[in-house]
C-alpha positions as CSV (number, residue, x, y, z in Angstrom):
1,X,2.5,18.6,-10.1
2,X,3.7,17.8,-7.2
3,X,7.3,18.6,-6.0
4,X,8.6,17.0,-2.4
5,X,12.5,17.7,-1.1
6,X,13.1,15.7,1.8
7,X,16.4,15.1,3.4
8,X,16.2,11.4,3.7
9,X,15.4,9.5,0.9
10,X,12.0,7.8,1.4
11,X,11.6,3.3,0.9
12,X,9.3,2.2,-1.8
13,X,7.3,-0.5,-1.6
14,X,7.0,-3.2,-4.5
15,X,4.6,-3.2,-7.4
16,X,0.9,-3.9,-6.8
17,X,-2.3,-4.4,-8.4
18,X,-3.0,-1.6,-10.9
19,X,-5.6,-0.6,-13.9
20,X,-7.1,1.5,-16.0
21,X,-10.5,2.9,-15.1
22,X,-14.1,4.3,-16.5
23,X,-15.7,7.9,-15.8
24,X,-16.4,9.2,-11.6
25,X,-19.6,9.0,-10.2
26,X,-19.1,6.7,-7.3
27,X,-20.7,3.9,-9.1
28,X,-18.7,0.8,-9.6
29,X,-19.9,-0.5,-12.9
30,X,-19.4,-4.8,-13.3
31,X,-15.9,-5.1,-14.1
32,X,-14.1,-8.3,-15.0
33,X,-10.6,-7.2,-13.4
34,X,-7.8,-8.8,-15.1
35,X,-5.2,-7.5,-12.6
36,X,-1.8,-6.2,-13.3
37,X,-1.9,-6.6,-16.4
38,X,-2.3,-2.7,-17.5
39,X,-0.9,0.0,-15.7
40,X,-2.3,3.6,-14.9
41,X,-1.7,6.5,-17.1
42,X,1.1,8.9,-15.7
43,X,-0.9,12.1,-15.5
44,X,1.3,15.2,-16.2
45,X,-1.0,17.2,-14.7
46,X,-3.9,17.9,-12.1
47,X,-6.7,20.7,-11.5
48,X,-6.8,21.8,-7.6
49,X,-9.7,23.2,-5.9
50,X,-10.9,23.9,-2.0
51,X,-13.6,22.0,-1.2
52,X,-15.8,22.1,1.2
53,X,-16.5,19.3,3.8
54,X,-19.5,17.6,4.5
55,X,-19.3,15.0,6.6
56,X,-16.8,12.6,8.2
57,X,-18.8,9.1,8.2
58,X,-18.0,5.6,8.6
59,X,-18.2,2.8,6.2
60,X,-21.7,1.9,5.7
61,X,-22.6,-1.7,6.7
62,X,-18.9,-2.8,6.4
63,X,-18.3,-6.5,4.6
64,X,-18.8,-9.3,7.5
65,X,-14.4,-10.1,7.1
66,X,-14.0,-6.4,8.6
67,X,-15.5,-7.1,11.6
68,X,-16.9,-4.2,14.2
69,X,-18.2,-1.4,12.4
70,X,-15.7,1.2,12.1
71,X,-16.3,4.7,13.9
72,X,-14.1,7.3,13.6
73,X,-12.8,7.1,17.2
74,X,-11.8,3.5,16.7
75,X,-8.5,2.2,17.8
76,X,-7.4,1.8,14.1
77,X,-7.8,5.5,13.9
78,X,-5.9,5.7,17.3
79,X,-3.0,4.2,15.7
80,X,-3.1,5.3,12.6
81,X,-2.7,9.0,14.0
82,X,0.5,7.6,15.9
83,X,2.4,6.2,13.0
84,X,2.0,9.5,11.2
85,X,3.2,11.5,14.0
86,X,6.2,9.2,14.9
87,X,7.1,9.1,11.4
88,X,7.7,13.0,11.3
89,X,9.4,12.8,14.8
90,X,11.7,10.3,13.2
91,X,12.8,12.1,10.1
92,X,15.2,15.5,10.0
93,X,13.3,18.4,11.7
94,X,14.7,20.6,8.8
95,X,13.1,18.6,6.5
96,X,10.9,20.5,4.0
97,X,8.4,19.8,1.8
98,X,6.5,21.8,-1.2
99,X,3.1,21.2,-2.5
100,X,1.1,22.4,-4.8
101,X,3.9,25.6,-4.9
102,X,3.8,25.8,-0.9
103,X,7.0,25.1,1.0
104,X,6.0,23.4,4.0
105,X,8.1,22.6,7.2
106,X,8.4,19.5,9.1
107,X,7.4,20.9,12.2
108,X,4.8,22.8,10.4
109,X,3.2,19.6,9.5
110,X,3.6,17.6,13.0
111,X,1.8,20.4,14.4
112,X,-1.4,19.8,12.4
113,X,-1.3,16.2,12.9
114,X,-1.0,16.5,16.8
115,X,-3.3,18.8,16.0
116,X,-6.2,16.7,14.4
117,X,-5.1,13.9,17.1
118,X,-6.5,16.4,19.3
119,X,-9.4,17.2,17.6
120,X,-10.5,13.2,17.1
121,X,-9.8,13.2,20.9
122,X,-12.2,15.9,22.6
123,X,-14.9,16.1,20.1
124,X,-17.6,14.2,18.4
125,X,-17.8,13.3,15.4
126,X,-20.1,16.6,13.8
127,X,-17.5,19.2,15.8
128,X,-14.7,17.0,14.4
129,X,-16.4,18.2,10.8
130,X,-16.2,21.6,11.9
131,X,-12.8,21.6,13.7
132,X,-11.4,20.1,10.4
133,X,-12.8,22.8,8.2
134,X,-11.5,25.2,10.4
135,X,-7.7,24.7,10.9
136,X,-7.0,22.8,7.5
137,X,-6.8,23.9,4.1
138,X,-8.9,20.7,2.0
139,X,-7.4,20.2,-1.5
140,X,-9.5,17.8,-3.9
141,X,-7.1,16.2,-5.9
142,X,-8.4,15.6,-9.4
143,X,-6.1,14.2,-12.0
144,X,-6.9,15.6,-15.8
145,X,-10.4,16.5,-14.1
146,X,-10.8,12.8,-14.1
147,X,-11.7,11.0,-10.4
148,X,-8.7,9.3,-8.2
149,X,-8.8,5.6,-8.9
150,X,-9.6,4.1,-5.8
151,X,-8.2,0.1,-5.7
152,X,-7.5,-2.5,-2.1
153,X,-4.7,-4.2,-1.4
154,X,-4.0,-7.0,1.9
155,X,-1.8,-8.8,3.8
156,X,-1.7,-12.0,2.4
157,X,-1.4,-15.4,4.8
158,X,0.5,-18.4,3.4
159,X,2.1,-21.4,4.6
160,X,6.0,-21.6,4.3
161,X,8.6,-25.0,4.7
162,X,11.5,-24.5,6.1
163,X,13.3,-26.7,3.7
164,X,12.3,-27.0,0.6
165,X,10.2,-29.6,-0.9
166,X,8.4,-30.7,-4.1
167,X,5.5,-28.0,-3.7
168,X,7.7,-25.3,-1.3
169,X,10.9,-24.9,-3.9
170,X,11.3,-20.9,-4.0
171,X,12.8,-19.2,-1.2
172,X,12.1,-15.4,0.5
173,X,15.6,-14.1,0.1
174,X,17.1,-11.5,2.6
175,X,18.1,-8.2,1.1
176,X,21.6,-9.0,-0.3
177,X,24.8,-6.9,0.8
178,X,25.6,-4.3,-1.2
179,X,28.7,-4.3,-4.0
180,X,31.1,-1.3,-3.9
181,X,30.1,-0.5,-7.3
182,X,26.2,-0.8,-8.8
183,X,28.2,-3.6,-11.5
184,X,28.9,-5.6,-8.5
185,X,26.0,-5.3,-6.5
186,X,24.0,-8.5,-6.6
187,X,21.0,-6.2,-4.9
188,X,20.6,-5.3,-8.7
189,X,21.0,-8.6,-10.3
190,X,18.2,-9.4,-12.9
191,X,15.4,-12.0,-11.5
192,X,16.7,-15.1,-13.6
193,X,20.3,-15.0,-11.5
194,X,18.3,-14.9,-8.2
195,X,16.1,-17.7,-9.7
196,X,19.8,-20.0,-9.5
197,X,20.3,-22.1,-6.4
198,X,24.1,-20.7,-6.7
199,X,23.8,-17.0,-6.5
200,X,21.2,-16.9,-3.6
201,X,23.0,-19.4,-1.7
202,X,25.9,-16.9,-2.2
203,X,25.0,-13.5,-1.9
204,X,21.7,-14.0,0.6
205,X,20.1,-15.6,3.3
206,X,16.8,-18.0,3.0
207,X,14.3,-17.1,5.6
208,X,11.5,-19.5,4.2
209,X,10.5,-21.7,1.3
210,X,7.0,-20.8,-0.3
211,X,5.1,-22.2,-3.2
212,X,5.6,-19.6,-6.5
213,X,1.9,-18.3,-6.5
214,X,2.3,-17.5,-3.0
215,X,5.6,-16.0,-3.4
216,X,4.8,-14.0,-6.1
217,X,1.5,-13.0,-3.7
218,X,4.2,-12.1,-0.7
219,X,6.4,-9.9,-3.3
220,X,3.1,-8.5,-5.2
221,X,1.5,-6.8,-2.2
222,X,4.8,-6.8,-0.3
223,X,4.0,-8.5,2.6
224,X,2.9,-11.7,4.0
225,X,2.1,-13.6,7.3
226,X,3.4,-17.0,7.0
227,X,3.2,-20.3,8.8
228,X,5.5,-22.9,8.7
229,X,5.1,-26.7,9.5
230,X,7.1,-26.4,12.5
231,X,3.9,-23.4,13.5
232,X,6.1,-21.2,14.2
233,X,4.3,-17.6,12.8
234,X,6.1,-14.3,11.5
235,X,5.4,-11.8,9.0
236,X,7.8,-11.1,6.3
237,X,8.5,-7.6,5.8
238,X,9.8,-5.9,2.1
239,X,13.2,-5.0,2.6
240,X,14.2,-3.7,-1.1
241,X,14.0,-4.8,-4.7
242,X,16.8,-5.2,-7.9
243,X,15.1,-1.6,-9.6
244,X,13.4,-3.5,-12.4
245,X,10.2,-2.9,-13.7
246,X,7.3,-5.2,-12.4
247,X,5.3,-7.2,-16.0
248,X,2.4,-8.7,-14.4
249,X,2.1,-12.5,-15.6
250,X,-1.6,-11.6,-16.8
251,X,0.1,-10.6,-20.0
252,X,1.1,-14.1,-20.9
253,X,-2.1,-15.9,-19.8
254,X,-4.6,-14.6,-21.5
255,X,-6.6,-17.3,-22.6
256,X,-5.1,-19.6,-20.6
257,X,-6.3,-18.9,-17.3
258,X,-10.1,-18.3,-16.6
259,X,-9.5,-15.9,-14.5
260,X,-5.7,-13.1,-14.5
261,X,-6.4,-12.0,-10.6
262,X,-3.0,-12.5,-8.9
263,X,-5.0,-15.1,-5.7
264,X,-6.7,-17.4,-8.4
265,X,-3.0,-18.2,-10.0
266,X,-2.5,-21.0,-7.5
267,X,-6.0,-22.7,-9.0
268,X,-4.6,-22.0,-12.6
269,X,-1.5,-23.4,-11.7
270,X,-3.5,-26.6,-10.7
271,X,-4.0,-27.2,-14.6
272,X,-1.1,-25.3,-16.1
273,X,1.9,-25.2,-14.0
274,X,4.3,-25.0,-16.9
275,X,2.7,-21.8,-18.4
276,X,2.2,-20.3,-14.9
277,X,5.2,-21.0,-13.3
278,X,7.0,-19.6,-17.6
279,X,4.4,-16.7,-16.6
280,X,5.8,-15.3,-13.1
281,X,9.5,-15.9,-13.4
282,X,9.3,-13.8,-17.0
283,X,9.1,-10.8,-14.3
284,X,12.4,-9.3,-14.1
285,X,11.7,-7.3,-11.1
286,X,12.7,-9.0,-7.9
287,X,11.9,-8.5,-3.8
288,X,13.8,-8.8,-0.6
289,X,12.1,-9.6,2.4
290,X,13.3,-9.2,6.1
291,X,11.6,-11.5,8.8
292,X,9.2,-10.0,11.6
293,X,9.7,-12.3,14.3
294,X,6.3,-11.5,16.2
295,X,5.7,-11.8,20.0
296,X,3.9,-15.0,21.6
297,X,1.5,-12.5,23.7
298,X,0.3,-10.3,21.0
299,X,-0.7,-6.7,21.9
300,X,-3.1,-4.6,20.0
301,X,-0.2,-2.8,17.8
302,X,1.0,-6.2,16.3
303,X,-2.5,-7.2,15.6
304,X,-2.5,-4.6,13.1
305,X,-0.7,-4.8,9.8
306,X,3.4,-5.1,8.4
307,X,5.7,-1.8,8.1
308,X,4.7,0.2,5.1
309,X,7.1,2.9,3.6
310,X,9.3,5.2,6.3
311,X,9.1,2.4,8.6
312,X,5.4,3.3,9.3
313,X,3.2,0.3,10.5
314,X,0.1,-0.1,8.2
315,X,-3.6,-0.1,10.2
316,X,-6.1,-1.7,8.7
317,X,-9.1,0.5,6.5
318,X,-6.7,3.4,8.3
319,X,-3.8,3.3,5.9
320,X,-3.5,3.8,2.4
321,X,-0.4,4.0,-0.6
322,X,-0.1,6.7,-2.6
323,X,2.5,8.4,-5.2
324,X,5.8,9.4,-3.9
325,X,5.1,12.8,-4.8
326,X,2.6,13.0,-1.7
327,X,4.4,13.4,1.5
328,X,4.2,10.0,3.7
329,X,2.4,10.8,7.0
330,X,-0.3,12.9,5.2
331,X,-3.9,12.8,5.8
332,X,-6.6,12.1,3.4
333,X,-10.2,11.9,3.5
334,X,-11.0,9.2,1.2
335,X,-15.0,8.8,-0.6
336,X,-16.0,5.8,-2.7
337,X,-18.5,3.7,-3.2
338,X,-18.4,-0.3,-4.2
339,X,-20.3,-3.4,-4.2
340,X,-19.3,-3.7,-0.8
341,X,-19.1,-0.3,1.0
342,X,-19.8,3.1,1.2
343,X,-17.4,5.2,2.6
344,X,-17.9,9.5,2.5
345,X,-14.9,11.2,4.0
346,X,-12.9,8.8,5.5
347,X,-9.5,9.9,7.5
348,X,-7.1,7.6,6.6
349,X,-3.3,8.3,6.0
350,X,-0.9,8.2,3.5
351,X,1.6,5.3,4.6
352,X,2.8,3.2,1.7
353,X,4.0,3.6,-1.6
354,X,3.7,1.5,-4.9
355,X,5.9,0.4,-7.9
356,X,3.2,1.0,-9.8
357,X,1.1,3.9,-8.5
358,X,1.2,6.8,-10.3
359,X,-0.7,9.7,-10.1
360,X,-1.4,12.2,-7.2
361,X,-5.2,11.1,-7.3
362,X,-4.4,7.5,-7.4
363,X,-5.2,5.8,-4.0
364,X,-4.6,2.1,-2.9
365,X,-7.1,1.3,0.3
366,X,-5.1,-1.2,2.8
367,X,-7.7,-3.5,3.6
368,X,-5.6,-5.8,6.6
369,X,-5.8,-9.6,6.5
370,X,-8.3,-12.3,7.4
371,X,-11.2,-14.6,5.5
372,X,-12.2,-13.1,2.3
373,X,-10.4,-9.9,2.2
374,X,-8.0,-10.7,-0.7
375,X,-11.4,-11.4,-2.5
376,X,-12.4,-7.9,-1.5
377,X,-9.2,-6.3,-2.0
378,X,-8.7,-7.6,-5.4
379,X,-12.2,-6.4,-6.4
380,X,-12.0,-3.4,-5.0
381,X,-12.1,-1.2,-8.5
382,X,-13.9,2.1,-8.9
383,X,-13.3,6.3,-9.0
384,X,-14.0,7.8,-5.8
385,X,-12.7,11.7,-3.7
386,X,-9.1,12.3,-2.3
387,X,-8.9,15.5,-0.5
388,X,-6.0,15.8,1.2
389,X,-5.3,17.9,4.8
390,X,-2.4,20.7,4.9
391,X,-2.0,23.0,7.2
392,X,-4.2,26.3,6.9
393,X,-2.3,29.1,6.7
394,X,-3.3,33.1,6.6
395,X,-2.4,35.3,4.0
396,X,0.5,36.6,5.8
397,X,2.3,33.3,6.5
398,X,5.0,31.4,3.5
């Protein structure tokens, strides 16, 4: 296992889609994914072995919502590399870390990610392959021998009132302030007092009114772009959560729904909004947001996605959430294969966290936002290679 020491505590990020999975083999087998509604196994354990690298490649013949084809110079890369180093400029410099039994430093690490910025820089893609296997020590991780479970998860785009009406009732709530004591601290309060009109109008501060599908949507993946009637456009950031544990509304509606994934409860709702809306509020866990007010002349940096954990800024098919007991910052070279992609050692970078991901193997893929990606995201199912990227170190060094 795992054990990380930082100075600063580090955010978490809400709950998101989770499941239990088949044997490895890169082949995604036809699934029907009733999302959320079963949650990984906790491993207490994981095998480690060097492994070598073969290639660094780029999603084969990417699904037509992703756009350009993805090289391994693109500008998602680009940034992706600059959230990781600005996070460890931001945190202590005598932060330290140990994995896998090594103590590593914060400057230690910095280094190497300068380092591969370099390398992704000045050299093509088969001396990047070389470079890589060169200065960094590759650790597969393999869970109980078993392969990561690779899933996707997106920024999801709804439309918001500013006043509530018959449709629009629920309102994104500002992170409350804090109590002196944790009796007193409303930030803790169960999900049934923040569902009464007197306690947020109280202790918070409404920053839009959303439908309850999409909200529970917004607080699901932790995120959302929203548009109100007014058109005014931000992005609604998580900002913390009452420390209960998330129970997915798929464990009421089975049978009820034709289909559990967390974007098709808005059609079920259609038919049964009683048992849909009985469904979502029966989750205790509940989700601050703080608002993202986003600039009229958008540059290339707030085209990408909303702050992950750390205050890192999520790129899209660049970022990725893992356990808290990986460093944020890391990279990873990520292989899976799906209905809609290969990918074969693909650098991406540990920026997020989840609720509900547990495991060192287990990977969500941060997929961005646009037409049919919360399709892709939510179907995004299968085992796949996590190999992460420390620092090589000689014999002689601690």
């Amino acid at each position: 296992m795992f054990s990380v020491h930082t100075l600063k505590k580090e955010s978490h990020l809400p709950f998101r889609l989770t499941v239990k999975l088949n044997l490895l083999s890169f082949v995604l087998s036809a699934l029907s994914f009733t999302a959320l509604s079963t949650e990984p196994r906790k491993n207490s354990h994981q095998s480690l072995k060097q492994t070598d690298l073969s290639s660094i490649s780029n999603p084969s013949q990417p699904p037509k919502f992703w756009g350009n084809e993805i090289s391994s110079k693109d500008s998602n890369l680009e940034f992706a590399l600059k959230e990781s180093i600005l996070y460890f400029k931001r945190i202590p410099k005598d932060t330290k870390f140990q994995i896998f039994k090594e103590n590593y430093t914060n400057e230690e690490i910095l280094s190497s990610i300068e380092d591969l910025q370099t390398i992704v820089h000045n050299h093509s893609d088969h001396q990047i392959q070389t470079e890589i296997k060169k200065r960094f020590q590759l650790i597969e991780l393999k869970p109980l021998n078993e392969s990561p479970t690779i899933t996707g998860y997106y920024e999801v785009r709804i439309q918001g009132k500013t006043k509530p009406d018959e449709e629009h009732q629920y309102p994104v709530l500002s992170l409350p302030k804090s109590g002196d004591t944790v009796a007193d601290n409303p930030i803790f309060f169960h999900r049934e007092k923040w569902n009464q009109k007197s306690i947020w109008e109280k202790y918070s501060r409404v920053i839009v009114f959303l439908r309850l599908t999409d909200l529970h949507l917004a607080q699901l993946e932790g995120s959302a772009f929203v548009e109100t009637e007014t058109k005014e456009t931000f992005r609604i950031n998580y900002a913390g959560d009452n420390g209960k544990n998330y129970i997915s509304p798929s464990v009421y509606l089975q049978g009820i729904c034709p289909s559990l994934k967390p974007y098709h409860l808005a059609n079920c709702f259609q038919s049964k909004p009683k048992e849909v809306t009985e469904a979502i509020l029966k989750n205790p866990r509940y989700i601050f947001f703080e608002k993202e007010t986003l600039p009229k002349i958008r540059t290339k940096e707030y085209s990408f996605g909303p702050m992950g954990s750390g205050g890192i800024r999520l790129v899209s098919f660049r970022s990725v959430a893992m356990d808290k007991q990986i460093p944020l910052g890391l990279p990873v070279l990520l292989s899976f294969q799906s209905d809609n992609m290969l990918i074969n050692n693909h650098l991406v970078f540990v920026h997020d966290r989840g609720n509900a991901i547990f495991g060192e193997g287990r990977l969500d893929y941060y997929l961005g936002s646009g037409d049919g990606v919360e399709e892709a995201a939510n179907n995004l199912l299968t085992k796949g290679k996590v190999i992460l990227l420390l620092p090589k170190r000689t014999k002689k060094s601690k």
